[in-house]
N, C-alpha and C positions, 0 to 999 in steps of 0.2 A: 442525779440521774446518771447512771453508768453511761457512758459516752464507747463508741468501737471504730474501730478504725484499721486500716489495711496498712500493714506497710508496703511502700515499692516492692521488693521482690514476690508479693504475695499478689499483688493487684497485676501487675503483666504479666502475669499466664493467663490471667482471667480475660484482661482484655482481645489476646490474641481467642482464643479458645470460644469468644463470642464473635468476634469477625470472622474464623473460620465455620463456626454454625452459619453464620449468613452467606458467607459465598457455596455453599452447600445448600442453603434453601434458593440461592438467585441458582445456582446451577439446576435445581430440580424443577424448577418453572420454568426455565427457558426450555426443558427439553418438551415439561407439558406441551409449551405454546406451539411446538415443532410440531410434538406428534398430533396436536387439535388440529394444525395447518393439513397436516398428511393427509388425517381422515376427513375433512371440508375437503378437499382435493377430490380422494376418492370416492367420497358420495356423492360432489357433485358429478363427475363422471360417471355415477351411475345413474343418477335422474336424467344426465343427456342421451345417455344412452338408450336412455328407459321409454324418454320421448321419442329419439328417434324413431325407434319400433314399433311407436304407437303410429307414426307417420307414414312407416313402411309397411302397415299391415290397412294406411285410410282410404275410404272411397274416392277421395279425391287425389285422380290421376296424377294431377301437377306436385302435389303435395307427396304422394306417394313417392314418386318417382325421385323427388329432392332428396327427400329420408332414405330410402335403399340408396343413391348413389352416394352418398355420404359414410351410409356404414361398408357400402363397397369398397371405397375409399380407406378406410381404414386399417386395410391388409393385414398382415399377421395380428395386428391387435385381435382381429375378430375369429372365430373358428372357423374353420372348411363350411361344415354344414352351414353358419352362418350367412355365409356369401352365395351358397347355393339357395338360401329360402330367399337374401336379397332381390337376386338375379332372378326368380321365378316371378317374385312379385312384381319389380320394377317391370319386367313381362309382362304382366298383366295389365299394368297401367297403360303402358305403350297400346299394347292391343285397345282399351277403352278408348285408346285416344287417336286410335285409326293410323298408328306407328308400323304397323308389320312387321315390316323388315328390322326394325331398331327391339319388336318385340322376340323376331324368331332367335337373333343375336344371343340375346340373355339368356333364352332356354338352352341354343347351344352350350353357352358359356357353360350351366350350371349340369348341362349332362355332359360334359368334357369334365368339370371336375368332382362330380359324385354319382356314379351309375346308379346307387340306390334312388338318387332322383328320379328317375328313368320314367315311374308311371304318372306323376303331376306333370314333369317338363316335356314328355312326350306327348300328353294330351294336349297340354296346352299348346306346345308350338303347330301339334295338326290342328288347329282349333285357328290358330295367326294366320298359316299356310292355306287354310280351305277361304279366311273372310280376304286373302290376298290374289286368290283365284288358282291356288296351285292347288287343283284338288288331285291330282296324282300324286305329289306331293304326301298331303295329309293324310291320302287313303293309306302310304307306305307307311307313316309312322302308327298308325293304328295299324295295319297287317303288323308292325314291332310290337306294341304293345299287346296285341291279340295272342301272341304268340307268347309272352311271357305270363301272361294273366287271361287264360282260356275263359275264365270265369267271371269276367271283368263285362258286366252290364253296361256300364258306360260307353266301355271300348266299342261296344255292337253299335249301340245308339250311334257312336260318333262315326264311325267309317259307315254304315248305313246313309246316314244324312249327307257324309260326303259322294257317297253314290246316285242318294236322290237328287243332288244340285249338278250332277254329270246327265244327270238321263237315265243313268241303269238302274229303273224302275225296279226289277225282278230281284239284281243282285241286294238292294237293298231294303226290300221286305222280307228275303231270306235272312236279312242280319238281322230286323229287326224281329222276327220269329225265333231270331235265337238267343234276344233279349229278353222277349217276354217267358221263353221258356226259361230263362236264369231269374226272372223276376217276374212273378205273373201279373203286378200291382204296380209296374211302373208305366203311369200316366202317360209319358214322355216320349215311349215305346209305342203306346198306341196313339197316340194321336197323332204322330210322325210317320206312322208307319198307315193310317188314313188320308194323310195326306198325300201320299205313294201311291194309296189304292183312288184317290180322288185324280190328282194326276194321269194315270191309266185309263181314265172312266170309270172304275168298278163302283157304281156311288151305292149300291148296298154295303160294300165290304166298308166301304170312305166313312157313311154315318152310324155303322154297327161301332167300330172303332170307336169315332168322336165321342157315342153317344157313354161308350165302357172310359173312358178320358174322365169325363164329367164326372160320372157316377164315383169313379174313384176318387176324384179329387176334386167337391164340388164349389168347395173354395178357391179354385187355381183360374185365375184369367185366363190364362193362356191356352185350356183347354178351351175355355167359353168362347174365344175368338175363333177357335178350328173351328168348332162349329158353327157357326153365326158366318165365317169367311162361305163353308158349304152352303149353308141355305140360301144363301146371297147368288151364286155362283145359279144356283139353282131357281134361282130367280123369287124364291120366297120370303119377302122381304119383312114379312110380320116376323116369322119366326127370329130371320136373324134380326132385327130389330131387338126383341126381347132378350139376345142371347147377350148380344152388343150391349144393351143397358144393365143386366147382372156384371158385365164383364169390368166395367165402369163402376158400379158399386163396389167390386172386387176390389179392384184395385184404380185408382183414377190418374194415376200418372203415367199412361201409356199412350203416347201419340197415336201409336197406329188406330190402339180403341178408337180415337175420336173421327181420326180420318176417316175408317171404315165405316163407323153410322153415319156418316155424313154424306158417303157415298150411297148409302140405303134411304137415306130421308129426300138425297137432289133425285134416285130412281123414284121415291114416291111425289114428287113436285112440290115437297116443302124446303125450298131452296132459302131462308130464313134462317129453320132451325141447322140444314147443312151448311150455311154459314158459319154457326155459330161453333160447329162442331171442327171446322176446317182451322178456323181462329185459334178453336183450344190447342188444336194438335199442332200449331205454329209457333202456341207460346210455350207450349211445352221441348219441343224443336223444332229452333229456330232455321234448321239447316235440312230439311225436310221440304224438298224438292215438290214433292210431288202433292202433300197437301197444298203448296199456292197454285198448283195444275188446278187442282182439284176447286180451290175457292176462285179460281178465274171464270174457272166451267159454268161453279153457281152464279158470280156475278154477272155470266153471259147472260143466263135465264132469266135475270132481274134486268136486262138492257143498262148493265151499268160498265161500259167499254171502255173508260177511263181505268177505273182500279183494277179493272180485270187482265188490263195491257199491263199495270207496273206490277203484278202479281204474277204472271207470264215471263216477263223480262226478268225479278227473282228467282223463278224457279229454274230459267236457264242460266242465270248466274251461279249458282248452287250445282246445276248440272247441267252442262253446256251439249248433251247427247243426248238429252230427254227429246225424244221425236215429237211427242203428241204435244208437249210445250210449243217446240216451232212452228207445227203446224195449226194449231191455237192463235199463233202470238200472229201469225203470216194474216188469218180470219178478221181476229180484230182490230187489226192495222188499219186493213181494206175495208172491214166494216164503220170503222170512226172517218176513213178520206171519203166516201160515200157520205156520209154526216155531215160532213165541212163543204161538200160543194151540193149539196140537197139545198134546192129553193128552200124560203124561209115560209112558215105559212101567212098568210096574210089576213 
């Protein structure tokens, strides 16, 4: 068998010429492994990013507010506009979470650095300004905003509503006439602007309103409660009864809804099922002053002056200037030390 063989000079090019193939192939994988590193880097910094966003756009205030301050934080990495939708939303949050001041902040911020902001940060900060009590305030930033956007339905509704919580009845049914003439189908418009004409007295104009509210929008609670609040007021407690219980199938997580039938069931002296109505709207907010008024009032009607005292002393914990609470709580004091020294019956 033919036998072959290398000599030395022929065999060391080879070898070299095979160890430079491999330090060529170890140099092209090390750089893979860099650039796989690179891009694991920059993808994972776009799924954090990505959550963020989904954080700074959630319902939940606390959680909101972490995520925008974080991508706030993150200065020139992030764009202008970026930091202005930040600063609007953490806005937002703040206001949910009864912040004001820390909310009107942000809208500044974010109309100090982008004037196209100008129509969401303007609303909303009148919107901070009017739940903080500065309704001169708010009316000014909607006279701004009115003024840039003549045609802005909102804008009416909102400097309207901040009119009706001043008293100027008139000024703010003429806003809202100039909302409905920009939008003839906005619910919002009449039944705010019924609520105006109910306030005044006019209670033709009050349930023509409500009743065009419904008609347009006969899925909305919140018209159902305008009107169910008027029948009520008016002393008609079937109707708003009924309006109250669609208003509830509507939608069922509205405290008010509950407190308000509760208040039409203890006028009809079923102080049982107004119990039960005061409880819901307690466990839906807990910080709802005025439904444990309210469930003390019932519990008075059932002579039950224990729970009705620590329901009393709640609600002035919660609101220490609620009048008709002190003067409750004053009631059943006096009425349980009458209790405690009343002969025993024999």
């Amino acid at each position: 068998m033919a036998r072959f063989s290398f000599d030395l000079p022929t065999l060391r090019p080879l070898r070299l010429a095979l160890a430079a193939t491999a330090l060529v192939a170890f140099g092209a994988t090390a750089d893979a492994r860099s650039h796989h590193k690179a891009q694991h880097k920059v993808q994972h910094r776009s799924t954090h990013l990505a959550d963020l966003w989904t954080g700074c756009r959630s319902g939940d205030p606390d959680k909101r507010i972490a995520a925008c301050t974080e991508i706030i934080e993150l200065g020139a990495q992030e764009t202008k506009h970026n930091h202005v939708v930040a600063h609007v939303n953490r806005g937002g949050a703040y206001h949910a979470k009864g912040d004001y001041d820390l909310a009107i902040a942000d809208y500044d911020m974010a109309l100090q650095m982008d004037r196209r902001a100008a129509a969401a940060a303007l609303s909303a900060r009148a919107a901070a300004k009017r739940a903080k009590g500065d309704v001169a305030g708010a009316i000014g930033d909607y006279d701004t905003l009115i003024e840039a956007q003549p045609k802005s339905t909102e804008a009416y509704i909102g400097r309207a509503d901040a009119r009706q919580s001043a008293g100027d009845l008139d000024r703010a049914i003429a806003d809202y006439d100039k909302a409905l003439q920009l939008d003839k189908k906005s619910a919002m418009a009449l039944a705010n602007r019924g609520r105006a004409y109910k306030a005044k007295g006019d209670l033709d104009h009050a349930l023509a309103d409500f009743d065009a509210a419904v008609k347009l929008e006969p899925k909305s609670a919140r018209a159902l409660l305008d009107r169910a609040a008027f029948y009520q007021a008016k002393g008609d407690l079937d109707h708003a009864l009924a309006d109250y219980d669609a208003a509830i199938a509507r939608d069922g997580k509205q405290a008010v809804s509950y407190n308000n039938r509760g208040l039409a069931l203890h006028a009809k002296g079923d102080y049982d099922k107004a119990l039960a109505d005061f409880s819901k709207a307690i466990e839906l907010d807990p910080k709802y002053a005025r439904a444990y008024l309210n469930r003390a009032n019932a519990l008075r009607g059932k002579h039950e002056l224990e729970p009705a005292k620590a329901d009393l002393e709640q609600a002035l914990r919660l609101d220490p200037n609620l009048a008709a609470a002190k003067k409750a709580l004053d009631d059943v004091t006096k009425l349980l030390a009458n209790r405690a020294v009343a002969p025993s019956p024999h």
